[in-house]
C-alpha positions in Angstrom: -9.4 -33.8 -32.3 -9.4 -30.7 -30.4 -11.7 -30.4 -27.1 -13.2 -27.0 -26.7 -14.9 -26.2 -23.0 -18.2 -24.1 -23.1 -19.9 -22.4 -19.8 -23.4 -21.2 -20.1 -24.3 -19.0 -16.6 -27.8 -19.1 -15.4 -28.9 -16.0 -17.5 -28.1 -18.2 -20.1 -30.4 -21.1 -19.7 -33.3 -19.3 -18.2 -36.2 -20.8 -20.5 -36.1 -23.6 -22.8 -35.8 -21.1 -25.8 -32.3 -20.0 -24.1 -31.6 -23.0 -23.7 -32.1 -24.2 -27.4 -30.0 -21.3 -28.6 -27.3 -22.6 -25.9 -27.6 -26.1 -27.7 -27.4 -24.6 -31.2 -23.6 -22.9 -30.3 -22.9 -26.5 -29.0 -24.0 -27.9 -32.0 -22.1 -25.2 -33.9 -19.0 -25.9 -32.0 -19.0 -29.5 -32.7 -19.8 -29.0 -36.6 -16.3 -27.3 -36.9 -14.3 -30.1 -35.8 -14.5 -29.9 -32.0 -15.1 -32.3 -29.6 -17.3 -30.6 -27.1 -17.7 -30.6 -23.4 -20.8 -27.8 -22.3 -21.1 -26.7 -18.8 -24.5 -25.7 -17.4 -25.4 -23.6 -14.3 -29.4 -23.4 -12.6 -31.7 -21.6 -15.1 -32.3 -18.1 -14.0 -32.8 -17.5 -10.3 -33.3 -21.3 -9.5 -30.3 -21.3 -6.8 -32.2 -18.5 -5.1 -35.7 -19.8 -5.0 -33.8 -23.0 -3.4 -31.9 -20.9 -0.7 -35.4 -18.9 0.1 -37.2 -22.1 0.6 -34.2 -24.1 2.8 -34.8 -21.1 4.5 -38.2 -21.3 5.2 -37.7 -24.7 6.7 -34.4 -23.7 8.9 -33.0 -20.4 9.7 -29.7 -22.5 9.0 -29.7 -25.0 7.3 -27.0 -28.0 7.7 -24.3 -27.1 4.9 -24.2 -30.9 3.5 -28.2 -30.6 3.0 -27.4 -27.6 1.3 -25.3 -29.2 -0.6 -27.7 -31.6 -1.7 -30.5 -29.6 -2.7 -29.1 -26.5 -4.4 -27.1 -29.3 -6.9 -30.6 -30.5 -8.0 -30.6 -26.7 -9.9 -27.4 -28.0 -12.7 -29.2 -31.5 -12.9 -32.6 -30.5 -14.1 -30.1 -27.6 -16.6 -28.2 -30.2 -17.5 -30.8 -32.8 -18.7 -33.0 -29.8 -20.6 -30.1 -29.0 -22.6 -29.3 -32.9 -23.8 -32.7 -33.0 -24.6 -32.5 -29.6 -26.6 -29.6 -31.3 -28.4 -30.8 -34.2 -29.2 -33.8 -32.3 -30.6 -32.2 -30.5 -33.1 -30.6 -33.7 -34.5 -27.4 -34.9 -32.4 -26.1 -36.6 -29.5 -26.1 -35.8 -26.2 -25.1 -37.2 -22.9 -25.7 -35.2 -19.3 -23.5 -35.8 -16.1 -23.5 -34.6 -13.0 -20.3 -33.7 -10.8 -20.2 -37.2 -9.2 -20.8 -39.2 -13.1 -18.3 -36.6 -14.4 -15.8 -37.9 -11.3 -14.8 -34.7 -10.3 -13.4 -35.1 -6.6 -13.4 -32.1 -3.6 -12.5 -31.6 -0.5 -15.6 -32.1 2.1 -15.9 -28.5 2.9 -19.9 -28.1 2.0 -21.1 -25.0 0.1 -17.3 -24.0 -0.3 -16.0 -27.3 -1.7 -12.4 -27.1 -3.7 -11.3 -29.6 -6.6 -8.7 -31.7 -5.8 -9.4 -34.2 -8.9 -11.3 -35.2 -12.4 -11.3 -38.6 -13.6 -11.5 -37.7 -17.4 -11.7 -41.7 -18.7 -16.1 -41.2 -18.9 -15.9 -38.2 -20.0 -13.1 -39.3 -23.1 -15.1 -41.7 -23.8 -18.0 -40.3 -24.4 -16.6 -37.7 -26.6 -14.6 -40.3 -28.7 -18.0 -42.0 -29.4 -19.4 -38.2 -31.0 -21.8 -37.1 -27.9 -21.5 -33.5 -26.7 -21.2 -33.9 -23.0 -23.7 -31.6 -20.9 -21.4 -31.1 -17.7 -23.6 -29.9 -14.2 -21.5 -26.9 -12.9 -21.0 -26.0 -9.1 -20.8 -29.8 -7.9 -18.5 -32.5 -7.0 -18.4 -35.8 -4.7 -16.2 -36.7 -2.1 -14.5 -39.5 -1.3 -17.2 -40.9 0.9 -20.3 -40.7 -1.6 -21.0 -37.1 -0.4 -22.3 -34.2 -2.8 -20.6 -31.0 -3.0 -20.9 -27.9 -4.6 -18.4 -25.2 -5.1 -19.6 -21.8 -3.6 -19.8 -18.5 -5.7 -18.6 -18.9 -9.1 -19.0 -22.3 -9.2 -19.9 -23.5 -13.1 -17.3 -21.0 -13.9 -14.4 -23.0 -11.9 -15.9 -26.2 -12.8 -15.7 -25.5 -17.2 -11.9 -24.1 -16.6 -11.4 -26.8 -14.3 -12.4 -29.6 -17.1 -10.3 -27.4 -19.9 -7.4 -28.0 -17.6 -7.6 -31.4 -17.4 -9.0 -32.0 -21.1 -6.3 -30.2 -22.1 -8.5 -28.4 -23.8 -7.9 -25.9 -26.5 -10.1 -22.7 -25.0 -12.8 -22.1 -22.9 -15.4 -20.7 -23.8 -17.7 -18.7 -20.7 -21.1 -17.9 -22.5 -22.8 -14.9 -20.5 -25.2 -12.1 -20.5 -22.8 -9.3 -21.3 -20.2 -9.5 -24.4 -17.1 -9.6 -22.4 -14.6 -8.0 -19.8 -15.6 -4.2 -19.1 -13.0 -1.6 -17.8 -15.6 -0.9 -15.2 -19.0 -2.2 -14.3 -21.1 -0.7 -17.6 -24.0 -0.2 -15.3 -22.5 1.9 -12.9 -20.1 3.7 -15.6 -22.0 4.1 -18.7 -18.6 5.1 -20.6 -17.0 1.6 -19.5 -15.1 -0.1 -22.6 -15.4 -3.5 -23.6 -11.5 -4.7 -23.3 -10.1 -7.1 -26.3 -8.0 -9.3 -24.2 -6.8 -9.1 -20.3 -3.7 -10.8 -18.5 -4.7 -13.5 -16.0 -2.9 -11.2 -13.2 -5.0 -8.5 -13.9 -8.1 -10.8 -14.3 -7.8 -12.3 -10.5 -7.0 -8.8 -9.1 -10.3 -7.4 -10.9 -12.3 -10.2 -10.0 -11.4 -10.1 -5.9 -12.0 -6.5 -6.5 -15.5 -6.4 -7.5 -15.9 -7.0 -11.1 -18.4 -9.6 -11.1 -18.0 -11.3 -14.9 -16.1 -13.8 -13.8 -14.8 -15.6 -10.2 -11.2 -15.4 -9.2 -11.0 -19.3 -8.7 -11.4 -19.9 -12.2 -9.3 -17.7 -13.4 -6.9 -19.4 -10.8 -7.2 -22.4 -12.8 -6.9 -21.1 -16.1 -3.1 -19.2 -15.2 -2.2 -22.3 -13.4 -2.6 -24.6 -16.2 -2.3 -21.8 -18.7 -6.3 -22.2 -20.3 -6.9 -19.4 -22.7 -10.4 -17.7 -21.4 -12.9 -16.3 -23.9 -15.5 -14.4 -22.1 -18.6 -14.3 -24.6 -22.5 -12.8 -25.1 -24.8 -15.8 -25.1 -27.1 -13.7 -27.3 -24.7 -12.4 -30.2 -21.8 -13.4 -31.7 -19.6 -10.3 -30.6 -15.7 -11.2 -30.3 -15.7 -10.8 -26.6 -12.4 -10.9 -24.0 -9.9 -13.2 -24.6 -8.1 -13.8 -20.7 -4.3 -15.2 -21.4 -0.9 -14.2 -20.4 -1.2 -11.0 -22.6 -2.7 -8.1 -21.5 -4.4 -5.4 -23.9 -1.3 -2.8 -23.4 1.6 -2.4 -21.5 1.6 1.3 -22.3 -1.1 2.9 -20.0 -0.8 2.5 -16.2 -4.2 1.2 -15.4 -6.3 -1.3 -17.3 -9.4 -1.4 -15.4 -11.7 -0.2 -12.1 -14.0 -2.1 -9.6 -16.1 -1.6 -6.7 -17.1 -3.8 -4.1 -19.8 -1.8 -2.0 -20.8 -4.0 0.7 -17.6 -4.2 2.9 -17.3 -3.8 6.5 -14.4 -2.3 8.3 -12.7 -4.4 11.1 -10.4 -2.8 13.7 -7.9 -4.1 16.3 -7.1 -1.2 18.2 -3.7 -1.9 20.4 -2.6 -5.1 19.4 0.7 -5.4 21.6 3.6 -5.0 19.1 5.0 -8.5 19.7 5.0 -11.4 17.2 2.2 -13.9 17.1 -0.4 -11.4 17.6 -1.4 -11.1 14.1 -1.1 -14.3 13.6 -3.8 -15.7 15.9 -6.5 -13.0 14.9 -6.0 -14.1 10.9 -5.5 -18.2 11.8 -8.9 -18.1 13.7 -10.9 -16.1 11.1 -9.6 -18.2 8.7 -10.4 -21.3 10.6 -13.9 -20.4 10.3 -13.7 -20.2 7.1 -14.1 -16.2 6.6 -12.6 -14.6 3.8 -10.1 -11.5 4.4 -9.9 -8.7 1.7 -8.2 -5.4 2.7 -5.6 -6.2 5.4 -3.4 -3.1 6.9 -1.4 -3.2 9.5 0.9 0.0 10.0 3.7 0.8 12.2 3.6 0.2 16.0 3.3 3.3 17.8 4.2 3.0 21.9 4.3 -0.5 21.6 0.9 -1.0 20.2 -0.6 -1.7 16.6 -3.7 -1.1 15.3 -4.8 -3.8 12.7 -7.9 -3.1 10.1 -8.8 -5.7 7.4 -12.3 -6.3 5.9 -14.8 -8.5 4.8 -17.9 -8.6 3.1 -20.7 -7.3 4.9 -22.3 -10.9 5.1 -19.5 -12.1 7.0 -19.2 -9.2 9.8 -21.5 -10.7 12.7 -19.6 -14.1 12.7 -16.1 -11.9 12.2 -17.0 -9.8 15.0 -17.4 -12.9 17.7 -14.5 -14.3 16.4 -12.2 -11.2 16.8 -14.1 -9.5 20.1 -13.1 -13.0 21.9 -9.4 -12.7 20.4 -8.6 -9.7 20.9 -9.3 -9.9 24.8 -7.4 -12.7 25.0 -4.5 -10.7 23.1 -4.5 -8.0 25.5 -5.4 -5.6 22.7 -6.9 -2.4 23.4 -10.4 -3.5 22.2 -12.2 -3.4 18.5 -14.4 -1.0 16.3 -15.8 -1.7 13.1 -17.6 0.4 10.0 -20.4 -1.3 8.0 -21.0 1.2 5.5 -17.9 1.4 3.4 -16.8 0.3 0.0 -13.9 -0.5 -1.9 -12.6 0.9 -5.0 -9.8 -0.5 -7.1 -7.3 0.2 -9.8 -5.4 -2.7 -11.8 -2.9 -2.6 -14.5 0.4 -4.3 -14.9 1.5 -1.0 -16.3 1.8 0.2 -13.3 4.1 -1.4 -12.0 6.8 0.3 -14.6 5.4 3.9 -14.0 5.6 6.2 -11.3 3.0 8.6 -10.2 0.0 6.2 -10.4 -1.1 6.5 -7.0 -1.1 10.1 -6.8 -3.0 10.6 -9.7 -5.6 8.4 -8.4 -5.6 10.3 -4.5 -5.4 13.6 -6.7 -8.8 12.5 -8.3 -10.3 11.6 -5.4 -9.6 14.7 -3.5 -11.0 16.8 -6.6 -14.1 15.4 -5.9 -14.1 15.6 -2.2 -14.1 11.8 -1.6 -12.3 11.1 1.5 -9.7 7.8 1.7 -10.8 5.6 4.9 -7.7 2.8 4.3 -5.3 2.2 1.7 -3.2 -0.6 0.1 -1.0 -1.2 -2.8 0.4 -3.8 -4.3 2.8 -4.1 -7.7 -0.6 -4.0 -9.7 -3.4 -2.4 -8.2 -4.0 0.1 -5.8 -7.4 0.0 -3.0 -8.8 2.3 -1.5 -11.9 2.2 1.4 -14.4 5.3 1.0 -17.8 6.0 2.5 -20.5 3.5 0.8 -22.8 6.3 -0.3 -19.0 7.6 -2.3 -18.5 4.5 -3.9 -20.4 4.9 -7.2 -18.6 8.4 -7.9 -15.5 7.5 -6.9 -15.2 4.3 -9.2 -16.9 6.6 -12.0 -13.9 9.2 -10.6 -11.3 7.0 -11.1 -12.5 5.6 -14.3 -12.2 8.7 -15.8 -8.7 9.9 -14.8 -7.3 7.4 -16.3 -9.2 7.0 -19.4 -10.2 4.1 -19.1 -13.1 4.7 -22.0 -9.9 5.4 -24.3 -8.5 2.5 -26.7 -5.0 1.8 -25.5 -2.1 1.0 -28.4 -2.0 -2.6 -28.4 0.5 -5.7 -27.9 1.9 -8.9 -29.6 0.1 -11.7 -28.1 3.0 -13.6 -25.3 3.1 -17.2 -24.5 3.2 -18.9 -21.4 6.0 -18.6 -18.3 8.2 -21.6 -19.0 7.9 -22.8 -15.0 4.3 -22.6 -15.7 4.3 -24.6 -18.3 6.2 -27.2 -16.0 3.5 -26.9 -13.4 0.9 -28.0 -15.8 2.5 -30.6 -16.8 3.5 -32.0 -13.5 -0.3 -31.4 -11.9 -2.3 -32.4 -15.0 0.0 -35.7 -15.0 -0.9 -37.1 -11.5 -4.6 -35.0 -11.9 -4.6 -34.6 -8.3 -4.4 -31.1 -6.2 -6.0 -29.4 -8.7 -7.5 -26.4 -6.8 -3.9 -26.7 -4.1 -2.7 -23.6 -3.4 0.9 -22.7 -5.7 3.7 -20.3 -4.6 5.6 -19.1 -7.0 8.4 -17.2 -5.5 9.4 -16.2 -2.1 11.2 -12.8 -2.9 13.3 -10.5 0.0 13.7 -6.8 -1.0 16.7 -5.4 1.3 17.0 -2.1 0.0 14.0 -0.2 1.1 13.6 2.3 3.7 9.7 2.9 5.3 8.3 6.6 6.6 5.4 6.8 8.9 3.4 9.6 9.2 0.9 9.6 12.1 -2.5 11.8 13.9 -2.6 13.0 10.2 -6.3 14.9 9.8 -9.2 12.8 8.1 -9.6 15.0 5.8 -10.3 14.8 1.7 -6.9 15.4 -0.2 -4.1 15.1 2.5 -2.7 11.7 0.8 -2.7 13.1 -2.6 -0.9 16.8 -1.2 1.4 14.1 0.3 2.6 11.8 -2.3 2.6 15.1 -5.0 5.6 16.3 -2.5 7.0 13.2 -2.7 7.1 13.0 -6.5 8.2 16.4 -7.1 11.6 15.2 -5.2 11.8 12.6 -7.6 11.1 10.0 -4.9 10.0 6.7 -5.6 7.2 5.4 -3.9 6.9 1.4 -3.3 4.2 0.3 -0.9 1.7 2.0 0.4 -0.6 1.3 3.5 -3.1 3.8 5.6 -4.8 2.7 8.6 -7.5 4.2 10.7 -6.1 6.2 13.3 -7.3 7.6 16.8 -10.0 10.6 17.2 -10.4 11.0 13.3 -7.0 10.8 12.7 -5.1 8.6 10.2 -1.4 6.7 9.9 0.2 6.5 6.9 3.2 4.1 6.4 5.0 4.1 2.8 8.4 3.0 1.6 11.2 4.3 -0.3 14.8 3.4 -1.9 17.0 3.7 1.0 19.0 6.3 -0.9 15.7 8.2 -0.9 15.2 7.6 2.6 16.3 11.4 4.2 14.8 13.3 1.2 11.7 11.4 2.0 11.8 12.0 6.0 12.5 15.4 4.9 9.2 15.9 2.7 7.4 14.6 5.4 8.6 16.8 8.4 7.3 19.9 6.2 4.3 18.6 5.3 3.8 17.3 8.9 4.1 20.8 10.5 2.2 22.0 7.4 -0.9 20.1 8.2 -0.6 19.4 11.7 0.4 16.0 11.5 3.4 14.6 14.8 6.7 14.6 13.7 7.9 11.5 11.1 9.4 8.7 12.3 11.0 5.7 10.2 13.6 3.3 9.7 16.4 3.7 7.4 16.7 -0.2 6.8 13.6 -2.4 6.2 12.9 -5.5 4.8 10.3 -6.6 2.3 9.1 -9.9 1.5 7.0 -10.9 -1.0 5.1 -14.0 -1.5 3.8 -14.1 -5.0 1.2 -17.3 -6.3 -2.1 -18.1 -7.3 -4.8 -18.6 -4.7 -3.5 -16.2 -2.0 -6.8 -14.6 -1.0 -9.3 -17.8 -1.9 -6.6 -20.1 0.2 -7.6 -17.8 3.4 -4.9 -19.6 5.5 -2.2 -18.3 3.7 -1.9 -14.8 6.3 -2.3 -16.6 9.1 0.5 -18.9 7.8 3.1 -16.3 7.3 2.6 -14.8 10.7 2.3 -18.2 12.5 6.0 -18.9 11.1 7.6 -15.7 11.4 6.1 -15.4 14.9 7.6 -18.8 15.9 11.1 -17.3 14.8 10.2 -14.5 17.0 10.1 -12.2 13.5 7.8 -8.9 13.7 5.6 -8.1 11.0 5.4 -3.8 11.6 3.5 -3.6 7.8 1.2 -5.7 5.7 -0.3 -5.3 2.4 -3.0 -7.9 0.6 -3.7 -8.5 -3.5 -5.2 -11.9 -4.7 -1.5 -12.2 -6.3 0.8 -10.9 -3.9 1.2 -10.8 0.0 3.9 -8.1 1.1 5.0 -7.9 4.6 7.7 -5.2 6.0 9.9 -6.4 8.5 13.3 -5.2 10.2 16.0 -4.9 7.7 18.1 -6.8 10.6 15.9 -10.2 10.2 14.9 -10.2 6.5 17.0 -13.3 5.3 16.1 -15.4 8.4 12.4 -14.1 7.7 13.0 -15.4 3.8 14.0 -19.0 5.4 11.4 -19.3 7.6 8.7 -18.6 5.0 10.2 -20.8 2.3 10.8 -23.5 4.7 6.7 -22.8 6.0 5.3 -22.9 2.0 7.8 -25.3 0.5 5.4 -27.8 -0.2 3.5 -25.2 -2.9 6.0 -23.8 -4.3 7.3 -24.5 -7.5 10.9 -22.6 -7.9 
């Protein structure tokens, strides 16, 4: 008999007459020939009332007693909606993380899976109960309760699909699916039929808030179809799998995040290692990078700029302020009123001209560009916080996003993904680990920098227009935050490109009053594609802790949750490839 995995979010369960109608699509579920496993969150605003009044007792709290009291919220859900089941005339058993044997690390208030025991749990679906699963918690191995940070209930239900081997899982919430945009920011925002798992993860570190990139994680890693449903109506919803909605149109959806802060490393000596021990430390203490951008040294110094959410800056700051004296670095700024606006779409990566047309928007509008990065799939830009809102509505519309793209055939799984399932659902251990897929060296790129370039609205779209009208293709893309409001602007081209490029950028240099171009002919990229880059935080300060130790230079860096791309001299690109699949060979899976 086929399992099928429900999640019901907080909004969800708010009142017992939610949560009856919760237990009725249980009950509805199991009537067609399921065997049915429901994940619960807190009712309502229950996990909040609990931080305000830990709050009240200590300014901060011990994160085990955290731990302990916020997990309280999914037991008194999970027992309501048993009760609500049995009510309405079948069986029911709750469980908590700990009864349902679901195993973390002991990192408190951030805890990852590393296994579920699924023998009670078979059980008790073989005997006909419907088993009411506590989301956002887990045990360790010494007895100790855990719970599983934002997003919690959502990685917990795709975390028991996995290891169920469940058919789908179903995420029951308070909007009717996957939006090309946040609908209550962008009234015009389309409900999307069905997203790729890629383009999920990149939306979800991005801003869009329906569902958390560490469940979607799981669901590409073990290959879980995802159906994103309205708890209140029986609307088709977003189906998240290997397919995405089109392959024809560049961009499939938009997101903000508008409480960022700005970090800045002004003069970080241009020798290797340097980068590595600002990331390892921040991600020691456990604080989460998004943005990172570091452009081409300049006099023997680099600036480096990455952010974080605006929660995390104080803590960020001490930890980088102390670093970066010992570095030798020039010293450190930082913005706390900026926000971040993204563009995904896996078509993009098969047509040209996507970036412009995004800067070109922008500029229209009088929006200025603080940072940018690319990556194969989305492009992220930094703007002014009180910007944000009309540049994501700006972006939204140019590339009409509210339109219904043509459609595709539905794909199935990657083979070596399949594999992977497999192999991890087998031994049910490492479920959350982190998993590299490739390790990929690109020698046939050339890089431009442009430097002291005005910060001014406009000057990034002017620039890549030039570049496109020479039929120049444009690969990665990173802008930093220069000296005395100016800004550097690092970008990479086919080597055969390489002169016509330098030569665009010498006229629109002198046309804007920008210094001279410099570049190198030769550079080499490496790309570490995998699942988990940006939640597994260590992963940056891995790949410049190894290529540092092989006395490798990083000169650029770009971030997705997908991908990490580094530039490097074209000279040590294959011993750079070594060293990094040598560093991440236990995760990865070639």
């Amino acid at each position: 008999m086929a399992v099928l995995v429900q999640k019901f979010g907080g909004t969800s369960v708010a009142d017992a007459e939610k949560i009856l109608a919760a237990a009725r699509k249980a009950i509805r579920a199991k009537l067609q020939g399921y065997q049915v496993v429901t994940v619960v969150s807190a009712m309502g605003h229950t996990s909040d009332h609990l931080i305000e009044l830990a709050k009240q007792i200590d300014p901060e709290p011990p994160a085990r007693e955290m731990d302990m009291l916020l997990s309280t919220g999914e037991q008194v859900s999970v027992a309501l909606m048993a009760m609500a089941i049995h009510r309405l005339g079948h069986r029911a058993i709750s469980m908590t993380g700990a009864q349902m044997g679901i195993y973390t690390d002991s990192t408190h208030t951030k805890a990852r899976i590393r296994s579920i025991s699924t023998d009670r749990i078979r059980q008790l679906l073989d005997e006909g109960n419907i088993v009411i699963a506590a989301g956002f918690q887990g045990i360790t191995d010494t007895a100790d309760i855990t719970t599983l940070g934002r997003g919690g209930s959502d990685t917990t239900a795709v975390a028991l699909a996995a290891a169920l081997r469940a058919e789908t899982c179903e995420i029951y919430t308070d909007v009717d699916g996957v939006y090309t945009t946040d609908p209550r920011l962008v009234p015009e925002a389309r409900r999307v039929s069905r997203i790729s798992y890629d383009e999920m993860l990149e939306l979800a570190t991005a801003g869009a808030g329906v569902m958390h990139n560490r469940s979607i994680e799981f669901a590409k890693r073990f290959s879980v179809p995802v159906h994103v449903r309205s708890s209140f109506s029986d609307l088709p919803g977003t189906i998240i799998s290997w397919t995405p909605e089109s392959r024809d149109v560049p961009v499939c959806g938009a997101a903000a995040i508008l409480k960022e802060a700005r970090i800045t490393v002004r003069g970080v000596p241009d020798k290797p290692g340097n980068a590595a021990v600002i990331f390892s430390r921040l991600a020691a203490r456990n604080i989460p990078m998004d943005m990172i951008v570091q452009n081409v040294a300049a006099g023997g110094r680099a600036d480096i700029s990455f952010t974080v959410f605006q929660e995390e800056l104080p803590a960020a700051l001490r930890v980088v302020e102390e670093t970066a004296r010992e570095i030798g670095a020039e010293g450190v700024t930082y913005d706390e009123n900026v926000a971040k606006v993204s563009v995904v779409g896996l078509g993009m990566a098969k047509q040209p001209g996507v970036a412009q047309r995004m800067f070109r928007a922008l500029a229209d509008k009088g929006i200025n560009i603080l940072m940018i990065t690319t990556s194969e799939i989305k492009i992220s830009v930094l703007v002014q916080r009180d910007q944000a809102v009309e540049a994501l509505r700006t972006v939204h519309q140019a590339f009409e996003l509210h339109k219904e793209p043509p459609s595709v055939a539905e794909e199935s799984r990657p083979e070596v993904v399949a594999n992977d399932r497999e192999r991890i659902i087998g031994r049910l251990h490492g479920m959350e680990d982190l998993v590299i897929e490739s390790i990929c060296l690109d020698e046939t790129q050339g890089c431009v920098t442009l430097s002291e370039i005005p910060d001014r609205p406009g000057l990034a779209a002017k620039l890549f227009r030039q570049v496109a009208d020479r039929n120049i293709v444009v690969d990665m893309i990173v802008q930093s935050v220069g000296r005395e409001d100016k800004a550097m602007m690092s970008f990479t081209v086919p080597q055969g490109s390489y002169e016509e490029a330098m030569t665009a950028c010498q006229a629109f240099a002198e046309e804007i009053g920008a210094a001279p171009p410099t570049g190198r002919p030769s550079v080499a990229k490496l790309s570490i594609l995998g699942t988990g880059l940006k939640s597994h935080i260590s992963v940056a300060g891995r790949t410049f802790q190894a290529l540092a130790a092989a006395q490798i230079n990083v000169e650029m860096i770009s971030t997705s949750e997908v991908r990490l791309n580094v530039v490097v001299s074209g000279d040590t690109g294959r011993q750079a490839l070594a060293v990094l699949r040598r560093e991440f060979a236990p995760e990865l899976i070639e």
